[in-house]
C-alpha positions as CSV (number, residue, x, y, z in Angstrom):
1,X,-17.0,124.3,157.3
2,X,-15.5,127.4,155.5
3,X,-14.3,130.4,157.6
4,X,-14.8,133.8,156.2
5,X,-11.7,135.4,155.7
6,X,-11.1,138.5,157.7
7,X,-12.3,142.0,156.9
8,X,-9.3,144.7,155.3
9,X,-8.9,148.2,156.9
10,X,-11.0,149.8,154.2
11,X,-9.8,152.5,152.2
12,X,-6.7,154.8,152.0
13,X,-4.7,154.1,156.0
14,X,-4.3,157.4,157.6
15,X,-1.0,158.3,159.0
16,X,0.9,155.5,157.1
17,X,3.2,158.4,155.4
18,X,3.6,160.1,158.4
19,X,4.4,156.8,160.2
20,X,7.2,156.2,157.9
21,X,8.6,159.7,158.3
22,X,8.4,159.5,161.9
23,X,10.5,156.2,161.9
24,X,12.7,157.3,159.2
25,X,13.7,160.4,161.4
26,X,14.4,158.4,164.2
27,X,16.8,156.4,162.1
28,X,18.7,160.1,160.8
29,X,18.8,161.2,164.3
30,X,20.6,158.0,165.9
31,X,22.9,157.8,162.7
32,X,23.4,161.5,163.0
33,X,24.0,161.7,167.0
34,X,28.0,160.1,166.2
35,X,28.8,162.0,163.4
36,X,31.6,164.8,163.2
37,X,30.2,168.0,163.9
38,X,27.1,167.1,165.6
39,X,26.1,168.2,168.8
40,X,28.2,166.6,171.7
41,X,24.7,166.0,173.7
42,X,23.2,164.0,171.2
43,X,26.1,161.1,171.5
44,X,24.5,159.5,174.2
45,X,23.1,155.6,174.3
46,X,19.5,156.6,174.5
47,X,20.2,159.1,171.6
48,X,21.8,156.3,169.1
49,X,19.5,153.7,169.7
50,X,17.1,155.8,168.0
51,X,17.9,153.9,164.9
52,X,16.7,150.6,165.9
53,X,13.4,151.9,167.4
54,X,13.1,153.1,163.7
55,X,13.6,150.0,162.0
56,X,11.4,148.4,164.8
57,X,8.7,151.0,163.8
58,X,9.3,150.2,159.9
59,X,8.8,146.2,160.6
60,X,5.6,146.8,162.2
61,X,4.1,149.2,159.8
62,X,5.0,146.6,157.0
63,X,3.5,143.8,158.8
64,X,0.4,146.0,159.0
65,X,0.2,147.3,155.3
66,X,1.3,144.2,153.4
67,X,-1.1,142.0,155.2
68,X,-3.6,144.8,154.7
69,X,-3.1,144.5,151.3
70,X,-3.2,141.1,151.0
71,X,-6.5,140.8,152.3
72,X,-7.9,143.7,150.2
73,X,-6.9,141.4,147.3
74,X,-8.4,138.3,148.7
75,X,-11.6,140.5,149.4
76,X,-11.8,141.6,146.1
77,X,-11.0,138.5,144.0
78,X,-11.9,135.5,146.2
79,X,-8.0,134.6,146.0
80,X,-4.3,135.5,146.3
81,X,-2.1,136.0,143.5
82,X,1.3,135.7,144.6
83,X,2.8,136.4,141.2
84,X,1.2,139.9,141.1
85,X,2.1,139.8,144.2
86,X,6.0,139.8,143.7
87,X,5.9,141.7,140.8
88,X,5.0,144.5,142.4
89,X,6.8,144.1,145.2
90,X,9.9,143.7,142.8
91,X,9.0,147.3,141.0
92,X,8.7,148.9,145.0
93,X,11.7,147.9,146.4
94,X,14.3,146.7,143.8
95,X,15.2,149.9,141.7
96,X,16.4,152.6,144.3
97,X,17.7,149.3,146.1
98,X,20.1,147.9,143.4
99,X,20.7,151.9,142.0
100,X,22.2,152.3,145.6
101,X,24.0,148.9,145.8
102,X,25.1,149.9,142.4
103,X,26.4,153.3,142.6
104,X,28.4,152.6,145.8
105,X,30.5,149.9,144.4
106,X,31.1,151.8,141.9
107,X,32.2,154.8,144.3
108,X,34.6,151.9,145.8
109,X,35.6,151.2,142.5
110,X,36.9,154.2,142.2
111,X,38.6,154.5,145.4
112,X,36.2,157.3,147.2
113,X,35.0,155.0,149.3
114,X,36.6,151.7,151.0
115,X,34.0,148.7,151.3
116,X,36.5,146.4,152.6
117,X,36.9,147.9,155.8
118,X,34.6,146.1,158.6
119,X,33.4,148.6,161.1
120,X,32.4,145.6,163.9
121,X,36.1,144.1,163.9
122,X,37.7,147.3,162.9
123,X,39.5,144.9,160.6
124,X,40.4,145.5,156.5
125,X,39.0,142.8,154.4
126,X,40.7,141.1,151.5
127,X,37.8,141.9,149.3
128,X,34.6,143.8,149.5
129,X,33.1,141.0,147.4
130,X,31.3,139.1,149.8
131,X,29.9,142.4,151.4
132,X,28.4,143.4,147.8
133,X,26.7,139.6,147.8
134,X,25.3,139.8,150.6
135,X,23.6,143.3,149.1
136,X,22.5,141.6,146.6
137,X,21.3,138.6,147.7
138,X,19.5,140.2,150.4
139,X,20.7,138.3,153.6
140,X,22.9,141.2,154.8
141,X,20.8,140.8,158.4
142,X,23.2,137.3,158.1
143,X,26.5,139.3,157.6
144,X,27.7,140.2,160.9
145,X,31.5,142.0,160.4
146,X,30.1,144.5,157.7
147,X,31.0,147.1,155.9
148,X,28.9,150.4,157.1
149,X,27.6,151.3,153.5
150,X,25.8,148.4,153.1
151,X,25.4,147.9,156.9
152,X,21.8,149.0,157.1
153,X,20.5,146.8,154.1
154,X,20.2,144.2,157.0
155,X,16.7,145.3,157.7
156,X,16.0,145.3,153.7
157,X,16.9,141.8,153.9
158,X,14.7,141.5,156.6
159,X,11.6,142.7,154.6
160,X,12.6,140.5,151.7
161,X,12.5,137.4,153.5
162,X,9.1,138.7,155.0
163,X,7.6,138.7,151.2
164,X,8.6,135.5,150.4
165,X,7.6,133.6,153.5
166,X,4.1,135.6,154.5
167,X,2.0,135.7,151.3
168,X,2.9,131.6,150.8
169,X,1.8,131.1,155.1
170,X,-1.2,133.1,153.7
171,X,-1.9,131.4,150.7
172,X,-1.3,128.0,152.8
173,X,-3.3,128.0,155.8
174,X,-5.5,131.1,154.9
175,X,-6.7,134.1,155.8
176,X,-8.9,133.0,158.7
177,X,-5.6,130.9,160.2
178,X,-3.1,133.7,159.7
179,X,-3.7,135.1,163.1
180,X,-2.6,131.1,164.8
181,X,0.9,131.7,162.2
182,X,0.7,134.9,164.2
183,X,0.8,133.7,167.0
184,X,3.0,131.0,166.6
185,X,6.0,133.7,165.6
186,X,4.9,136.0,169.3
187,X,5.2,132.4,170.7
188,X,8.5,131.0,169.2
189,X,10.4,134.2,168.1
190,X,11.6,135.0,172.3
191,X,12.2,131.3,172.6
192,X,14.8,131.3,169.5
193,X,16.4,134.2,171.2
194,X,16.8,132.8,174.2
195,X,18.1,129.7,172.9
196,X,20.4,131.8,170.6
197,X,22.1,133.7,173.6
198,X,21.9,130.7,175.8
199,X,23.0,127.9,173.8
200,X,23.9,128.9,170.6
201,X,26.5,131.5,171.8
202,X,25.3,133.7,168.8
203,X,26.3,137.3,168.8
204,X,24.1,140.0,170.4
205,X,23.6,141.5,166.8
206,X,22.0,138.1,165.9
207,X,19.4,138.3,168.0
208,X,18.5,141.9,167.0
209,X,19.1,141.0,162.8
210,X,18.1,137.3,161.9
211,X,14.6,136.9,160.4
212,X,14.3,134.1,162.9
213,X,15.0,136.3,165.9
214,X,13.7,139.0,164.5
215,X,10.0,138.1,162.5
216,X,7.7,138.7,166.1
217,X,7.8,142.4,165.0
218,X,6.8,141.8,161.7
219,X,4.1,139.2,163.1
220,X,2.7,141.8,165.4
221,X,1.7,144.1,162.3
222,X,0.6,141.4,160.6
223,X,-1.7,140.4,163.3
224,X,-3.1,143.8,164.0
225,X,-3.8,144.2,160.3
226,X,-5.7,140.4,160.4
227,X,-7.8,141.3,163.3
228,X,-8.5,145.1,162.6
229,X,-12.5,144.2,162.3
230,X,-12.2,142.3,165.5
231,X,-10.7,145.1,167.2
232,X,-13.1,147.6,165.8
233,X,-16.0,145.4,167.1
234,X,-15.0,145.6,170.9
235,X,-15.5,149.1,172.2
236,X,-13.5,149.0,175.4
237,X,-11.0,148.5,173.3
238,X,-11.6,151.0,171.4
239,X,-12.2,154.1,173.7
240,X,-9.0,153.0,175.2
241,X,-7.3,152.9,172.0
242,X,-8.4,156.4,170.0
243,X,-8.3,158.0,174.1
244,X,-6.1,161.1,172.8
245,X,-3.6,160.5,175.5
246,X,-3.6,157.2,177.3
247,X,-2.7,154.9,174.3
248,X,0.6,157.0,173.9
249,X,1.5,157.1,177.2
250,X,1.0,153.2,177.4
251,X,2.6,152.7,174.5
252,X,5.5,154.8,174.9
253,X,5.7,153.4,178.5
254,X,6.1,149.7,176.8
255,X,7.9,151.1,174.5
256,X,11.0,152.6,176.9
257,X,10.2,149.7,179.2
258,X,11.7,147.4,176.0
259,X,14.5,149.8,175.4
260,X,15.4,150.2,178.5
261,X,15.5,146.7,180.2
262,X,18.7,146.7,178.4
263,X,20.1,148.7,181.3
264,X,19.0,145.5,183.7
265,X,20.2,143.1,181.5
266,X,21.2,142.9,178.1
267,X,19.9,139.1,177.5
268,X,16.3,140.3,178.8
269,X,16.1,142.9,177.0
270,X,16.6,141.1,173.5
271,X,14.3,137.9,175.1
272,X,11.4,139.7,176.7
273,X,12.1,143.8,176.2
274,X,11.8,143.4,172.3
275,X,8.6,141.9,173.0
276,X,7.2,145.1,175.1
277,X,8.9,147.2,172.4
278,X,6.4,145.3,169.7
279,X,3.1,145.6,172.3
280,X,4.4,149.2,172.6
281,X,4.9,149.8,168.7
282,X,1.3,148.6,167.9
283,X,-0.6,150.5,170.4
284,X,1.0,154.0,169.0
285,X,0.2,152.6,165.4
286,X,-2.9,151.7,166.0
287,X,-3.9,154.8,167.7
288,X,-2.7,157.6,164.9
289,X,-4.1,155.1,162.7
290,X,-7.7,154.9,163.9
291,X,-7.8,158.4,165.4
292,X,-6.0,160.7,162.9
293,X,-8.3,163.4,164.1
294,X,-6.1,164.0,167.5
295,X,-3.2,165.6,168.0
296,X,-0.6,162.5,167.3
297,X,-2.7,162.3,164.0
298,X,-2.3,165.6,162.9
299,X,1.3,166.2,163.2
300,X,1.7,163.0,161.4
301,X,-1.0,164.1,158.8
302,X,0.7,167.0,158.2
303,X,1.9,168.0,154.8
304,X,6.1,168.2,155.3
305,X,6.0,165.4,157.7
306,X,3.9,163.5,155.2
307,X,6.4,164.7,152.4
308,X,9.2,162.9,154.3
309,X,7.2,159.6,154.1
310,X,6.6,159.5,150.6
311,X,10.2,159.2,150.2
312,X,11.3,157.7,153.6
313,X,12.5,154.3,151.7
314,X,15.4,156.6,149.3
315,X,15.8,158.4,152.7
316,X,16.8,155.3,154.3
317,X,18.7,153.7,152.0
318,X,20.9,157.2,151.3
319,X,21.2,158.5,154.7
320,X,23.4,155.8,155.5
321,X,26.9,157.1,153.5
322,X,26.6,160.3,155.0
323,X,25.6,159.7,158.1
324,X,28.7,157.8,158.6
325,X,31.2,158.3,162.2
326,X,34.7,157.2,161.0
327,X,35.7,159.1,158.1
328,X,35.9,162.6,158.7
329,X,35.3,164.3,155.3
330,X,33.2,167.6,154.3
331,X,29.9,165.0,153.4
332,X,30.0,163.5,156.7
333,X,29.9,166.6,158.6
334,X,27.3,167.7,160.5
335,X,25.1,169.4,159.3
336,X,25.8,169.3,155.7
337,X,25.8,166.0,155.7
338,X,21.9,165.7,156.8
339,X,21.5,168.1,153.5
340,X,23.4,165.8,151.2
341,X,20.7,162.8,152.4
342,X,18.4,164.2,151.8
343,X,19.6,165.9,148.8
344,X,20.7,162.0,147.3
345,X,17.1,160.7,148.6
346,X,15.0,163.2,146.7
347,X,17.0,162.6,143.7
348,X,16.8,158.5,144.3
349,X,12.9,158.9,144.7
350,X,12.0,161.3,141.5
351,X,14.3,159.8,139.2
352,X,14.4,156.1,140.4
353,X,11.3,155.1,142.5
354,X,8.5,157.3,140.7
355,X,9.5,156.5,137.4
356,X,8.8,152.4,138.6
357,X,6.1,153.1,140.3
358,X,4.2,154.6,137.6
359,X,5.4,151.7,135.7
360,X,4.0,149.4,138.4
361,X,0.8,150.8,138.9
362,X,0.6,150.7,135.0
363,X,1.5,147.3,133.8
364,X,0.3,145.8,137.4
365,X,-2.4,147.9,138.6
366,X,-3.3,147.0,142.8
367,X,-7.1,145.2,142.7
368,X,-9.6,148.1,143.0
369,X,-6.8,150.7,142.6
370,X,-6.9,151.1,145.9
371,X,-4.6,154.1,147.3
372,X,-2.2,153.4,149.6
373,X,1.1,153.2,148.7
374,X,2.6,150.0,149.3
């Protein structure tokens, strides 16, 4: 007997911009919290772990919106194409991406910057070669002595890997079986970790980069996103969930609980506490989401914080070479340095990402021309 495939969060998803600035922030404020300049206070453990519970938060929200959109598709045409599908995937991400990749070789071309020095062994590099191949290849979360310019492309390659595996687990066991492939990742993702730590003797940044380790986060969007009518039809669930207070409280409560286990023990903490950290992650997203009316909503709503999220990806991707601790230069200095990213992100996302996405949305229009901005 056929299944019916699962109903899409209709319409444009409230907060999504807002989300993304949120997360991008937290990633500026743990890059910033080491830099020259900044505020002694803000070089603490809590403060520069910020970054990761950013890149957490971005997983989750593309989980969510790609397997939204996937299943606006499939409601609209009865299938999945997988070619439109990449295309415009390849128009999203692949400009600003290889512009950056680009324009920083050629800055260590040119001797301004030094891509051969490895910040995790503190050790110089014959070549920066297999640094800029990793870049471009997009398994940088694989690289672990790196370079810090191309350091946080780890969670790009992340992403990447997420495109190409997901729509073809979608296309495979369908819609109405996604939420099982779910499941299977929540299942299997600790389980690798532990095995990693335990028995594989990998390296603690392993367990917090490889897709293997790493794809629960991304399977907790994705599953939120395939049972969004489910959740919509039990209303426990829902006055707990759009409860103006109670939903952040639990969640942020997970949230630190994930974080924080680390203090306990670090090998918990990447088994179990990452898994808290996701139950955390999807309760706050799934609150501002379906109540953007309260005051979580709002702030996150709110034009300049919205503004931020439009261009959170350029953000991200430019933060990175001014954000930087070890060379102490007038860009790296707080708080110019927070200008110049921003600054070099604005430019990246006017001259770089809207130009493409115009493009994209022209010669590969989304089915029903739906909104959101993927």
């Amino acid at each position: 007997m056929a299944h019916p495939a699962p109903s899409p969060l209709p319409g444009h998803i409230p907060s999504l911009d807002g989300l993304r600035a949120f997360s991008v922030l937290l990633v500026l404020i743990g890059h910033t919290a080491a830099t020259h300049g900044a505020p002694l206070w803000l070089d603490k453990p809590a403060i520069t772990s910020l970054g990761n519970i950013g890149v957490r938060f971005f997983f989750l929200i593309s989980g969510f919106l790609i397997t939204t959109l996937l299943m606006r598709e499939h409601a609209k045409t009865g299938r999945l194409d997988l070619g439109h599908f990449y295309l415009r995937r390849a128009y999203r991400i692949l400009p600003a991406a290889f512009c950056y990749i680009g324009l920083i070789w050629v800055a260590h071309l040119l001797g301004w910057i030094d891509l051969a020095f490895h910040i995790a062994s503190k050790t110089q590099a014959d070549s920066a070669i297999p640094d800029l191949l990793h870049a471009i290849t997009f398994t940088a979360n694989y690289n672990h002595d790196y370079n810090w310019y191309y350091n946080h492309l780890w969670s790009l390659s992340v992403e990447e890997q997420f495109y190409l595996i997901w729509p073809f687990v979608l296309v495979y066991f369908g819609l109405h079986r996604g939420v099982w492939a779910c499941l299977a990742a929540l299942l299997l993702c600790p389980l690798i970790r532990l095995a990693m730590h335990t028995w594989g003797d990998a390296p603690e940044i392993a367990l917090n980069r490889e897709f293997q380790a790493i794809a629960d986060a991304l399977a907790t969007g994705c599953m939120a996103a395939l049972l969004h009518a489910r959740i919509s039809a039990m209303p426990w669930l829902m006055r707990f969930i759009t409860h103006p207070v109670a939903p952040i409280v639990v969640g942020g409560g997970l949230l630190a609980a994930g974080y924080g286990s680390a203090l306990v023990s670090r090998p918990f903490a990447y088994v179990i506490g990452q898994v808290f950290s996701n139950l955390g992650i999807i309760l706050l997203l799934q609150h501002v989401i379906r109540s953007p009316q309260h005051w979580a909503g709002r702030i996150l709503n709110w034009r300049p914080v919205a503004w931020i999220g439009t261009m959170s990806y350029s953000l991200y991707l430019w933060q990175e070479p001014f954000l930087y601790f070890y060379p102490d230069t007038w860009a790296t200095r707080f708080p110019l340095n927070l200008a110049l990213a921003f600054g070099a992100a604005w430019l990246s996302y006017r001259f770089v990402e809207q130009p493409f996405l115009r493009l994209k949305d022209r010669l590969h229009p989304a089915p029903g021309k739906q909104k959101t901005t993927a």
